[in-house]
C-alpha positions as CSV (number, residue, x, y, z in Angstrom):
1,X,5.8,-8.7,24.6
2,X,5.2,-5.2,22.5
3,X,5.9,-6.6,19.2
4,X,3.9,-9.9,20.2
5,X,0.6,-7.8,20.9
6,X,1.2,-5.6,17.9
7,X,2.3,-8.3,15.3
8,X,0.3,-11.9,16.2
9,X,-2.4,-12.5,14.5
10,X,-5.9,-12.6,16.2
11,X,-6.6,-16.3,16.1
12,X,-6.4,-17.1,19.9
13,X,-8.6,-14.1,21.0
14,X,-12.4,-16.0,22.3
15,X,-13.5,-13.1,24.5
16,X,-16.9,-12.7,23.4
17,X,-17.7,-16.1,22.0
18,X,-19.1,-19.2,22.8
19,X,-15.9,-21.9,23.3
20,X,-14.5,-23.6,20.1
21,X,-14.3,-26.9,22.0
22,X,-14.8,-28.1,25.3
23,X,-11.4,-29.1,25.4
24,X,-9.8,-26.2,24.4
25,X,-7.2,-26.3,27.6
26,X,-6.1,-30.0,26.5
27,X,-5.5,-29.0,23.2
28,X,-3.3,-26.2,24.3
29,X,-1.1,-28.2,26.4
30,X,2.2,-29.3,25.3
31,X,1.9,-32.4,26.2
32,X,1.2,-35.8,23.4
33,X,0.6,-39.1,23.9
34,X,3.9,-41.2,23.6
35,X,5.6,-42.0,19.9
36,X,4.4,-45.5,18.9
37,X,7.4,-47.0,17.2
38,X,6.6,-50.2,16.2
39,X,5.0,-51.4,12.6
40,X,2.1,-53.0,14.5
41,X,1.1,-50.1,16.8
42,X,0.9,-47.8,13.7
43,X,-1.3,-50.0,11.5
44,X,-3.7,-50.6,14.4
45,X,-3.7,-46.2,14.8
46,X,-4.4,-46.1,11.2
47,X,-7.0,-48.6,11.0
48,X,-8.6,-46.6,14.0
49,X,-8.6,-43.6,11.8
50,X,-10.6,-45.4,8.8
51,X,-12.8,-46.7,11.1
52,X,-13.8,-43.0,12.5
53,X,-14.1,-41.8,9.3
54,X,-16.5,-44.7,8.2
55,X,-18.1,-44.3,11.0
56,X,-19.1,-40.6,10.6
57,X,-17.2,-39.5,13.8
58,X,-14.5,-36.9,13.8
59,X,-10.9,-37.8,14.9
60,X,-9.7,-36.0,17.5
61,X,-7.5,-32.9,16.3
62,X,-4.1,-32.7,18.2
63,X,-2.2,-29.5,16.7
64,X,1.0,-30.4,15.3
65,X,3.7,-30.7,17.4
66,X,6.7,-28.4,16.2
67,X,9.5,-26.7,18.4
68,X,11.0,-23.2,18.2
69,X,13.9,-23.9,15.3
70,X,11.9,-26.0,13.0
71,X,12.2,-25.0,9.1
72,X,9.3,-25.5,6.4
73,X,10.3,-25.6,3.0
74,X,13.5,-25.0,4.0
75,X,13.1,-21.3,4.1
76,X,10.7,-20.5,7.1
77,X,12.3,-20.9,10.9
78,X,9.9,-21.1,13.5
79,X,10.9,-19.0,16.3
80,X,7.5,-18.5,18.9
81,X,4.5,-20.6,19.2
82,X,1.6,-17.4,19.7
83,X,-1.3,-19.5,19.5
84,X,-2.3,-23.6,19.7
85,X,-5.7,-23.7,19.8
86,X,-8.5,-26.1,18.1
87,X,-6.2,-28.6,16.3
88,X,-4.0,-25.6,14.7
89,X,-1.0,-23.5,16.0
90,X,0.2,-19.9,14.9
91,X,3.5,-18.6,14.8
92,X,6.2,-15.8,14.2
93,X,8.7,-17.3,12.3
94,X,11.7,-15.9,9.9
95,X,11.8,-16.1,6.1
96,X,15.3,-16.7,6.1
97,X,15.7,-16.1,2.1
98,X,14.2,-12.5,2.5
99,X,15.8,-11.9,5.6
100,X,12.1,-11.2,7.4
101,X,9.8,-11.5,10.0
102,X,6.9,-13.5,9.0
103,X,3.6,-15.2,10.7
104,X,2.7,-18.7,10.0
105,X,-0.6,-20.5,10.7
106,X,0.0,-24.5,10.8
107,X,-2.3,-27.5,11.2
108,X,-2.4,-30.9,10.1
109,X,-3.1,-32.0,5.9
110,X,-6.3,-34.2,7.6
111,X,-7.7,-31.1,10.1
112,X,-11.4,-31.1,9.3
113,X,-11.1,-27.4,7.8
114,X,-7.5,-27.4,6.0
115,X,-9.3,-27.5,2.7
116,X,-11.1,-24.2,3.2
117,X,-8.2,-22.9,4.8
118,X,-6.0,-23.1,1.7
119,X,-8.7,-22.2,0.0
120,X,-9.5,-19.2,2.2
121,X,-5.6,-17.9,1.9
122,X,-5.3,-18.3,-1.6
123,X,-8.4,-16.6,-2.5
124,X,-7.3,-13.6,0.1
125,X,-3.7,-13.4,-1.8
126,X,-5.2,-12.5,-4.5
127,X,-6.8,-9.7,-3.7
128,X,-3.8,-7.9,-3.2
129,X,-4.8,-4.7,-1.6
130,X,-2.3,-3.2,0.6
131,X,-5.2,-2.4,3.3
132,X,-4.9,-6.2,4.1
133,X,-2.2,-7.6,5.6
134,X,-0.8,-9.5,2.7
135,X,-0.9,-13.6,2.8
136,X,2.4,-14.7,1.3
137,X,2.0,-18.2,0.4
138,X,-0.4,-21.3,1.4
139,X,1.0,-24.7,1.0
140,X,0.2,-28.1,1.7
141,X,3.4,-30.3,2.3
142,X,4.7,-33.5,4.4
143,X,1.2,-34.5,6.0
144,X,1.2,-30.3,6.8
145,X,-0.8,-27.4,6.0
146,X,0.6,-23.7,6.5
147,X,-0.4,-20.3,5.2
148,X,2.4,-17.6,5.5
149,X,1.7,-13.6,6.1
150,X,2.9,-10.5,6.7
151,X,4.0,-10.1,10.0
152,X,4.2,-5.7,10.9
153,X,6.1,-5.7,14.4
154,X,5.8,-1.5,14.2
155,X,1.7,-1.7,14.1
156,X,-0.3,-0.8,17.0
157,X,-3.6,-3.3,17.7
158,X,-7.0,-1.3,18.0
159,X,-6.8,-3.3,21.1
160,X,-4.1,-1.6,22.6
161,X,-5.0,1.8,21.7
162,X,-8.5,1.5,23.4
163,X,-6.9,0.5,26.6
164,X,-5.1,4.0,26.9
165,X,-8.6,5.3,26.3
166,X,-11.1,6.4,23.1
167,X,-10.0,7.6,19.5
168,X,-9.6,11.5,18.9
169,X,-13.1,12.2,16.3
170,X,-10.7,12.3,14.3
171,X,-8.9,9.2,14.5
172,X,-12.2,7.4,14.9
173,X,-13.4,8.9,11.5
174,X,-10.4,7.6,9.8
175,X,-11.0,4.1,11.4
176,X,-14.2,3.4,9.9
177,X,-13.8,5.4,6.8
178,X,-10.8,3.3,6.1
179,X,-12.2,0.0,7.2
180,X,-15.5,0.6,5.6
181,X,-13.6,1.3,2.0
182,X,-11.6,-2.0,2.4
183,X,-13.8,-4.6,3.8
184,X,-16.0,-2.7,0.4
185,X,-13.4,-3.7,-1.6
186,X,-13.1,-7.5,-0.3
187,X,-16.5,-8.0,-0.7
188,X,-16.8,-6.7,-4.2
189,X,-14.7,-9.5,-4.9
190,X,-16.7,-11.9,-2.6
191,X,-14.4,-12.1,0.1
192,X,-15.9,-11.7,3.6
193,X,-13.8,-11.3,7.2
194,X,-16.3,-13.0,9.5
195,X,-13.9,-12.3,12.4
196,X,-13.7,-8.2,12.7
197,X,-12.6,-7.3,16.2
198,X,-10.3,-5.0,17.8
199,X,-7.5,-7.7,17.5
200,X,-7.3,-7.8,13.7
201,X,-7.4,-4.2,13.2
202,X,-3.7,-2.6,13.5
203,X,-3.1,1.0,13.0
204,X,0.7,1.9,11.3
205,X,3.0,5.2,12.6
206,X,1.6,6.8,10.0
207,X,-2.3,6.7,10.9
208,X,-3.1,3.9,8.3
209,X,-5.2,1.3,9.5
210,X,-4.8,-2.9,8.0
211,X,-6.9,-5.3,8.4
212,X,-5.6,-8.8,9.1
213,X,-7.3,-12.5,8.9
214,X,-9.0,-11.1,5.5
215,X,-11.4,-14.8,5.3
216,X,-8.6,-17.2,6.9
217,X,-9.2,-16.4,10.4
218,X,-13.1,-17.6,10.0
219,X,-12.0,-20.1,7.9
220,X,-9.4,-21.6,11.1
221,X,-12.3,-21.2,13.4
222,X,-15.1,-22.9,11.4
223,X,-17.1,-19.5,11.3
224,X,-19.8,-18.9,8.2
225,X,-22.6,-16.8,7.9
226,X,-25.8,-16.5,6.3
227,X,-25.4,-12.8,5.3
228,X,-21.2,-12.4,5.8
229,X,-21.6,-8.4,4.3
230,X,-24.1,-8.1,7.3
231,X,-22.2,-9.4,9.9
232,X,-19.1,-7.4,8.9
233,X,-21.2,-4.2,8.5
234,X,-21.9,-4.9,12.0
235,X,-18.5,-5.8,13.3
236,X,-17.7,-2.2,11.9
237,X,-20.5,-0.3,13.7
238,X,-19.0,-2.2,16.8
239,X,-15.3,-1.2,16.5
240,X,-16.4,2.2,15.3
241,X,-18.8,2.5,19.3
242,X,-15.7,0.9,20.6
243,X,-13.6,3.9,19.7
244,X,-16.1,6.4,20.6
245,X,-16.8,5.0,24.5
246,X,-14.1,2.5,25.0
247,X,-16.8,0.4,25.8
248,X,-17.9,-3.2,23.9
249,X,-21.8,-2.4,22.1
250,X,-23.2,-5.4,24.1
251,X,-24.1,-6.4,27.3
252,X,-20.5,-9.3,28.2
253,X,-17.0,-7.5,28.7
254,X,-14.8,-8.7,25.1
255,X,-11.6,-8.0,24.0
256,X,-10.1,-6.1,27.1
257,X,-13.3,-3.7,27.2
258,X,-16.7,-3.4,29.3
259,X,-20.1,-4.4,28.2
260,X,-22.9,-2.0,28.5
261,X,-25.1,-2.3,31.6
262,X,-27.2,-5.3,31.4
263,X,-31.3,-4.7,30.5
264,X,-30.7,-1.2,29.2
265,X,-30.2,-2.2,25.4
266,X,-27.9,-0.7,23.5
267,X,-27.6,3.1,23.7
268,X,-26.4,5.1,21.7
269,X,-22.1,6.4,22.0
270,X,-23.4,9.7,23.0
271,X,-25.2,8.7,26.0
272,X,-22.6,6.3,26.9
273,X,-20.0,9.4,27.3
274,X,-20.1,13.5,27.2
275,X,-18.5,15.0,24.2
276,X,-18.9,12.0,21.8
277,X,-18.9,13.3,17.9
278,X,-22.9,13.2,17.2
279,X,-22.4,12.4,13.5
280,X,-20.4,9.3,14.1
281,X,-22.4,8.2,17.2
282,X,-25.3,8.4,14.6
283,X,-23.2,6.3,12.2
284,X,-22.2,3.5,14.4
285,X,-25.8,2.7,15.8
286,X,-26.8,2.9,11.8
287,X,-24.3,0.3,11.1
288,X,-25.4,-1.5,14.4
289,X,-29.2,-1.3,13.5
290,X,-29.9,-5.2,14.1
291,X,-32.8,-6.7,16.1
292,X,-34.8,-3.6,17.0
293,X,-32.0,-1.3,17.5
294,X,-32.3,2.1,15.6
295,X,-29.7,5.1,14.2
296,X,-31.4,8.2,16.5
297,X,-32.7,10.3,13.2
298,X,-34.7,7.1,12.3
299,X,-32.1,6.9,9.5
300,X,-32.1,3.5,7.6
301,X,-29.5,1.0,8.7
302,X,-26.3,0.5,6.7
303,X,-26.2,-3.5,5.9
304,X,-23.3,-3.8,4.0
305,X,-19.5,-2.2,4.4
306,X,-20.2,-0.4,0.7
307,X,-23.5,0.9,1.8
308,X,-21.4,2.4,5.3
309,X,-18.4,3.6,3.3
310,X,-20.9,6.1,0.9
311,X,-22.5,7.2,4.3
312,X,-19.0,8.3,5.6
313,X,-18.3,9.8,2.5
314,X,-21.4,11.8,2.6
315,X,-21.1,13.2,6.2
316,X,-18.9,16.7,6.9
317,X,-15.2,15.7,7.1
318,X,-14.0,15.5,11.3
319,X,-11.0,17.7,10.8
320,X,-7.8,16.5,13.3
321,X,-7.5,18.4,16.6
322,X,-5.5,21.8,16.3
323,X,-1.9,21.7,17.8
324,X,-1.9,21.8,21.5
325,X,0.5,25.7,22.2
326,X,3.3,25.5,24.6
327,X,4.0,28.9,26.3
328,X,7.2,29.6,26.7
329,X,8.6,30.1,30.0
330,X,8.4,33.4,31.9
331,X,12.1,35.3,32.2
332,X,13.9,35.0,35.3
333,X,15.6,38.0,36.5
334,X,19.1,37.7,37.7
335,X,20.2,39.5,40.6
336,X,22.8,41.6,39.0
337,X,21.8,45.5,38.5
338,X,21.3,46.4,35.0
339,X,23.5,47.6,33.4
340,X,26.4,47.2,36.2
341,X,27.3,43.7,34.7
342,X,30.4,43.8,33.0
343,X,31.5,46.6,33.9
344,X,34.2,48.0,36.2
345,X,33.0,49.4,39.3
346,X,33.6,52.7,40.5
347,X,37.0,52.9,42.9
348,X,37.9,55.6,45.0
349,X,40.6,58.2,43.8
350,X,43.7,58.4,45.0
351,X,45.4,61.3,46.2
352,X,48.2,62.5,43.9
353,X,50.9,65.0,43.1
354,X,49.9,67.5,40.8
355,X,52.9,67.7,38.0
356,X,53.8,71.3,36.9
357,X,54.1,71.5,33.0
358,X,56.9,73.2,31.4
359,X,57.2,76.7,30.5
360,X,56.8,77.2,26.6
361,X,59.9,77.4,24.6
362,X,60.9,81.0,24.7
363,X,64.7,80.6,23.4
364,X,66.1,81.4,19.7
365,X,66.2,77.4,19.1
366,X,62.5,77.1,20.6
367,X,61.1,79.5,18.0
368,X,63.6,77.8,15.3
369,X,61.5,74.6,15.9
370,X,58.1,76.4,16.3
371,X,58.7,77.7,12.5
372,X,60.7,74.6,11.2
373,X,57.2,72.3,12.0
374,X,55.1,74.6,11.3
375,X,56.9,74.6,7.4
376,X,56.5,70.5,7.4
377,X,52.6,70.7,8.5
378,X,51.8,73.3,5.9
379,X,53.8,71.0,2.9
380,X,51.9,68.2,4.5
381,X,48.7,69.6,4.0
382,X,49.5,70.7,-0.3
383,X,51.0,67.5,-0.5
384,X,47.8,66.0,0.8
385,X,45.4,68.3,-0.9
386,X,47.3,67.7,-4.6
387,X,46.5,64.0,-3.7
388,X,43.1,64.4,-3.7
389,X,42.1,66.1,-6.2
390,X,44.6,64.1,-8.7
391,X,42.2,61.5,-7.0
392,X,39.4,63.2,-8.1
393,X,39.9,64.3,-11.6
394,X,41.5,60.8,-12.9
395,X,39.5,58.5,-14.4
396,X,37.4,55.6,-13.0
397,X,39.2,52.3,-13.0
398,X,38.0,48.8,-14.6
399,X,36.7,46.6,-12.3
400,X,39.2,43.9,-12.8
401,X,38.0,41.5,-10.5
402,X,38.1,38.0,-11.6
403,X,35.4,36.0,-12.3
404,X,35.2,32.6,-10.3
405,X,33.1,30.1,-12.5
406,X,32.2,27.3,-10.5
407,X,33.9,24.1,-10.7
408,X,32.8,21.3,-12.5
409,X,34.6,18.5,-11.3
410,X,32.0,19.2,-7.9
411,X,30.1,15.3,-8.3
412,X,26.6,15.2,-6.7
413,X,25.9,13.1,-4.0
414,X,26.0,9.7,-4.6
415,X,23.1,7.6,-4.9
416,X,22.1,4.7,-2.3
417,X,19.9,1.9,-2.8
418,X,16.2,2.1,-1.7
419,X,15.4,-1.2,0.3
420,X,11.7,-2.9,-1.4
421,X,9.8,-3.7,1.8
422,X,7.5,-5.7,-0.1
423,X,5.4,-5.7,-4.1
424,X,2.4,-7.6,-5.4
425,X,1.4,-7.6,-8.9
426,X,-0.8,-5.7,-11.2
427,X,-3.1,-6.5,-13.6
428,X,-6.2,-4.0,-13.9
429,X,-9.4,-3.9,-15.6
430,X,-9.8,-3.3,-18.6
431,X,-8.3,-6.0,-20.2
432,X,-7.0,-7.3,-16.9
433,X,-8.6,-10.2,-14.4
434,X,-6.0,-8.8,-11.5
435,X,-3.9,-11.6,-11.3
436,X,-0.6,-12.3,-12.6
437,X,1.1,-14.8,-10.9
438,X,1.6,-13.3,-7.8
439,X,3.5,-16.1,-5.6
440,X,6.5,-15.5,-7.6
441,X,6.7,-11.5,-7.5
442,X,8.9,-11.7,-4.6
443,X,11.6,-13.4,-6.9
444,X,11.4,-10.0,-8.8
445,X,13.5,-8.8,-5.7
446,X,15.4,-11.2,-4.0
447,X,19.2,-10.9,-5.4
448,X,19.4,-14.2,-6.8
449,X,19.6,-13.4,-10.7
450,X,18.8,-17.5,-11.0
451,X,14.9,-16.2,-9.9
452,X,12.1,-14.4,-11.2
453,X,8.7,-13.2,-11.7
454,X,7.1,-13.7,-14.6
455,X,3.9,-13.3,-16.5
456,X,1.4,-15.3,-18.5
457,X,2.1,-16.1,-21.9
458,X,0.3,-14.0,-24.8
459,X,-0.1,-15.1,-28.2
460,X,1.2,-11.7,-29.0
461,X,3.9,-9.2,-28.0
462,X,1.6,-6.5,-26.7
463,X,-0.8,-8.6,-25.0
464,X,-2.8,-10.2,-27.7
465,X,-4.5,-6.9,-27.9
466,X,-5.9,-7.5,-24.4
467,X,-4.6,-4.6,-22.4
468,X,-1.9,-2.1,-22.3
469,X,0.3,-3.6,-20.1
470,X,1.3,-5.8,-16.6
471,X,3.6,-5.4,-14.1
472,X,4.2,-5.2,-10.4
473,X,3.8,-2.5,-7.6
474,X,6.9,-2.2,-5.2
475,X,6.3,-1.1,-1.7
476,X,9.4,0.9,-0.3
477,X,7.4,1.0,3.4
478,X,7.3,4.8,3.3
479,X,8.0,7.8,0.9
480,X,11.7,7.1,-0.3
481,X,13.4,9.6,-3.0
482,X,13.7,7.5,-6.1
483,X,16.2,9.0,-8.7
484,X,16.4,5.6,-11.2
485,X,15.2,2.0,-11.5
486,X,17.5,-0.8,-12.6
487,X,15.6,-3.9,-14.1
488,X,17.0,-7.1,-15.4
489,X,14.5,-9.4,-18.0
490,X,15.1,-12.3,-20.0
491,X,14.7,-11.1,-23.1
492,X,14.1,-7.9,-25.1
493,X,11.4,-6.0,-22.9
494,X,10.0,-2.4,-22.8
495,X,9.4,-1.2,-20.0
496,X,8.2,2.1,-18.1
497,X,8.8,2.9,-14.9
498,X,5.9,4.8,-13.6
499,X,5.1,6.6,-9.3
500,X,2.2,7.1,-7.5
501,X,1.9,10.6,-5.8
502,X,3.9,11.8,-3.1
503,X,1.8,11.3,0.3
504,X,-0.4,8.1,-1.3
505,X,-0.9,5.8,2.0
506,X,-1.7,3.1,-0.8
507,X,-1.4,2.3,-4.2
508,X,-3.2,3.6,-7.1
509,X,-6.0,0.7,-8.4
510,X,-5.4,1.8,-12.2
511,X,-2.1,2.4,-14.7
512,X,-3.5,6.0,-15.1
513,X,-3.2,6.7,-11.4
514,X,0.7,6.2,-11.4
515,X,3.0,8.9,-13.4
516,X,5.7,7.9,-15.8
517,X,8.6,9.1,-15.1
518,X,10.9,6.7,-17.5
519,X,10.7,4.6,-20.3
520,X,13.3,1.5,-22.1
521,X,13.9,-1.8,-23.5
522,X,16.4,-4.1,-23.4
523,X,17.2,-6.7,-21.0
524,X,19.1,-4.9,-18.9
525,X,17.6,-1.7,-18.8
526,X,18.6,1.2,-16.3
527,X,16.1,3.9,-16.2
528,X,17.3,7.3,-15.0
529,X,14.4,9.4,-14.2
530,X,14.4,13.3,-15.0
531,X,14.8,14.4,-11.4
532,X,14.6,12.2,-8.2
533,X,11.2,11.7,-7.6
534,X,9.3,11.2,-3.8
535,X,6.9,8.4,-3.8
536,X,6.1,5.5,-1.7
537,X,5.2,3.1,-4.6
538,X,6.9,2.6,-7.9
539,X,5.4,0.2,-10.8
540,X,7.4,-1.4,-13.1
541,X,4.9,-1.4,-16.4
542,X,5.8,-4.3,-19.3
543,X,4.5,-3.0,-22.0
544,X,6.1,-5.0,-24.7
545,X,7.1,-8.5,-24.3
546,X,10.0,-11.0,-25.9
547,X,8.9,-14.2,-27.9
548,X,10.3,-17.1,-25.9
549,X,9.5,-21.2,-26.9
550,X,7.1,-19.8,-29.3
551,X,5.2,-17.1,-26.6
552,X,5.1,-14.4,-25.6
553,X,6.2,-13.9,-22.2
554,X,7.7,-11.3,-19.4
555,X,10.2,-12.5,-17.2
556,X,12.0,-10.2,-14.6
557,X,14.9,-11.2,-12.7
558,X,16.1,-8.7,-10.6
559,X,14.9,-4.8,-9.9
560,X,16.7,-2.2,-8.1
561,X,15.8,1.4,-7.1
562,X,18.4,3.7,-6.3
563,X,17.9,7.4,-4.6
């Protein structure tokens, strides 16, 4: 149940909307009208069909009927069944040729909204910014339309982290800066979300937030807007209230939280609760400012994520909360005295017999012994006094001590590979129009030789004098220490091999933002970089590429990164 709440995507959540359809229970049922089987009651269902379409009324949309085991494309196994709703169905499922854990939306080829649906996912895929989860392929097949994303089972839903209570200052600063900058981003290349809630914000282990549903969860619901850059604006103004009061910025309970009271319009976060951050209460009701409402310095309202992102920017920076100090615990005393433990304790003495020492030796032999050691202790002493000073008077020895040079035979530690968790390509401005066929980039890594990415063709070897270079961004999921790069191209092509900067929670949007750290050509080419190297995301950057059928064209088979 964890990883479904953390991993599903939001396509089933209605809590503070008008219903989809009136018969949203039927069309979540598993149960379908019996098979027709023979020739004559299909033709008749068909004609049916024509005649609703002629006819201007809408078929009625039954989601399409898989079970748990079912393969498309003979690559993705469906495994749970998270959402059926509205004529479409969402699902986890496995790509079995990656060896992954993927999400899959499905409805039928003839679903009233399939075309902007593929169009939705395709035009989200291409963006490629790792703040969104990723959409891995949209195809329409066998009467069948599915679109294919990321699926990140060790993300945490804003949902679930407002039921434990509100966001830190600080965490709630980083939500909307972060959100803001992306949803900025999308729209720059006219791509709007439409369906911003607590569900389709996910926050990874290491404080990054991702947005899922980037245009694809509107477009499964039917949702448009007059002013989409608006109504996300908003949507952010009512995530970032959300965080500060754990409370929903309008007057119905939604996604798991309360409404505000009902009458008293919408007040700002710090009246809702003590000890709220003034500066982002301030920014959430600018970015709410809709219909009368106003920020509570008569600031003017934000209307578009851009517009919110350079106001987060420009307020004083909410530091994280100072580590919490653990006393450590007082000293127990023993019950042991000091200083008696361990030792022997004190006996009383027993009485004995006092023994009566010898007289001296007063006989001839006793003073012949007397005078015989006294001769051996005086010798003793010359002999031990020439000793010394010979000692002292002879010369200071070499210090022969050998030298121990270290061994060279010690190997260092052998290297391991560094597993790609996922890549995307890269094409920047200038020169660049950001795409490069990206459906095939996970070929680049799949350890089938047989497969691979490859670019456009150029009339010349460097690009027709368009740009610098292509390539593709590898994700290694976290900072990994990189200490070479392996690549395998068909053809002769040079190639660098090029980090962002350790602690980058995404990649750099421009070549200049990454560091070379190797350079090659060849078609197999193994890159050994100076020194192992701490980064989370390594490009490959063609620079050069090999004439083949008369153009000039990039084609990687296989990449490797070892530690």
């Amino acid at each position: 149940m964890a990883e479904r709440s953390t991993a599903a995507v939001d396509v089933a959540d209605n809590s503070g909307d008008d219903p989809l359809t009136a018969k949203a229970d039927t069309a979540a049922t598993d149960g379908v009208a019996e098979e027709q089987k023979t020739a004559e009651k299909t033709a008749q269902a068909t004609e049916n069909k024509a005649v609703e379409r002629q006819s201007g009324e809408q078929p009625s949309i039954t989601a399409p009927e898989l079970h748990s085991g079912h393969k498309l494309a003979r690559r993705y196994r469906l495994e749970e069944c998270v959402t059926r709703l509205d004529g479409f169905s969402s699902w986890r499922a496995v790509d079995e040729k990656l060896r992954r854990a993927v999400g899959v939306h499905l409805l039928p080829a003839d679903h009233p909204r399939a075309r902007s649906v593929l169009a939705s996912a395709r035009s989200s895929a291409l963006l490629g910014d790792p703040r969104f989860v990723q959409v891995l392929d949209a195809v329409e097949e066998n009467d069948l339309v599915y679109v294919v994303h990321e699926w990140l089972p060790d993300s945490t839903e804003l949902t679930a982290l407002l039921a434990a209570g509100p966001l830190e200052p600080h965490d709630a600063y980083q939500l909307v800066s972060q959100v803001s900058q992306a949803m900025a981003a999308a729209h720059r290349e006219g791509l709007a979300h439409l369906r911003l809630t607590p569900s389709a914000v996910l926050r990874s282990s290491t404080g990054q937030y991702r947005i899922r549903g980037l245009a694809v969860n509107a477009a499964l619901r039917g949702i448009t807007a007059e002013r989409p850059q608006r109504s996300d604006t908003e949507a952010i103004g009512a995530l970032l209230y959300a965080a500060l009061t754990q409370r929903w910025p309008y007057d119905s309970d939604a996604y798991g939280l309360s409404g505000l009271p009902k009458g008293v319009g919408l007040l700002p976060p710090d009246q809702v609760r003590a000890g709220v951050h003034r500066g982002l209460s301030e920014l959430a009701m600018r970015a709410l400012a809709n219909d009368g409402a106003t920020a509570s310095r008569q600031e003017p309202p934000c209307t578009t994520p851009d517009e919110l992102a350079r106001a987060v920017a420009a307020m004083p920076r909410v530091k994280p909360p100072e580590p919490v100090f653990t006393a450590p615990p007082e000293y127990q005393h023993t019950t042991y005295q000091q200083g008696t433990y361990g030792r022997p304790q004190p006996r009383p003495a027993a009485t004995q017999q006092v023994v009566v020492p010898p007289p001296p030796l007063q006989s001839r032999t006793g003073k012949a012994l007397k005078w015989a050691v006294s001769a051996l202790l005086i010798a003793a002493l010359g002999l031990g006094s020439w000793q010394i000073a010979d000692r002292l008077l002879a010369p200071e020895p070499k210090d022969e001590t050998p030298i121990v040079h270290p061994s060279t035979d010690e190997k260092p530690a052998p290297s391991k590979p560094v597993a790609i968790s996922s890549a995307q390509d890269f094409d920047p401005p200038p020169g660049g129009n950001g795409e490069e066929y990206p459906e095939s980039v996970p070929n680049a890594f799949d350890g089938d030789p047989s497969t691979f990415w490859h670019t456009k063709n150029y009339t010349t070897a460097n690009f027709g004098n368009l740009k610098s270079g292509v390539g593709i961004v590898l994700d290694l999921g976290s900072a990994q220490k990189v200490g070479s790069v392996d690549l395998s191209f068909v053809g002769n092509t040079k190639v660098e091999v090029r980090t962002a900067p350790d602690g980058a929670s995404w990649a750099p949007s421009t070549a200049e933002g990454f560091t070379t750290q190797a350079d090659g050509s060849g078609s197999e080419v193994k890159l050994k970089l100076k020194k192992p190297v701490t980064t989370r995301y390594v490009l490959v950057w063609l620079t050069e590429l090999p004439l083949t059928d008369g153009e000039f064209r990039g084609q990687l088979t296989e990449v490797k990164i070892m530690s």
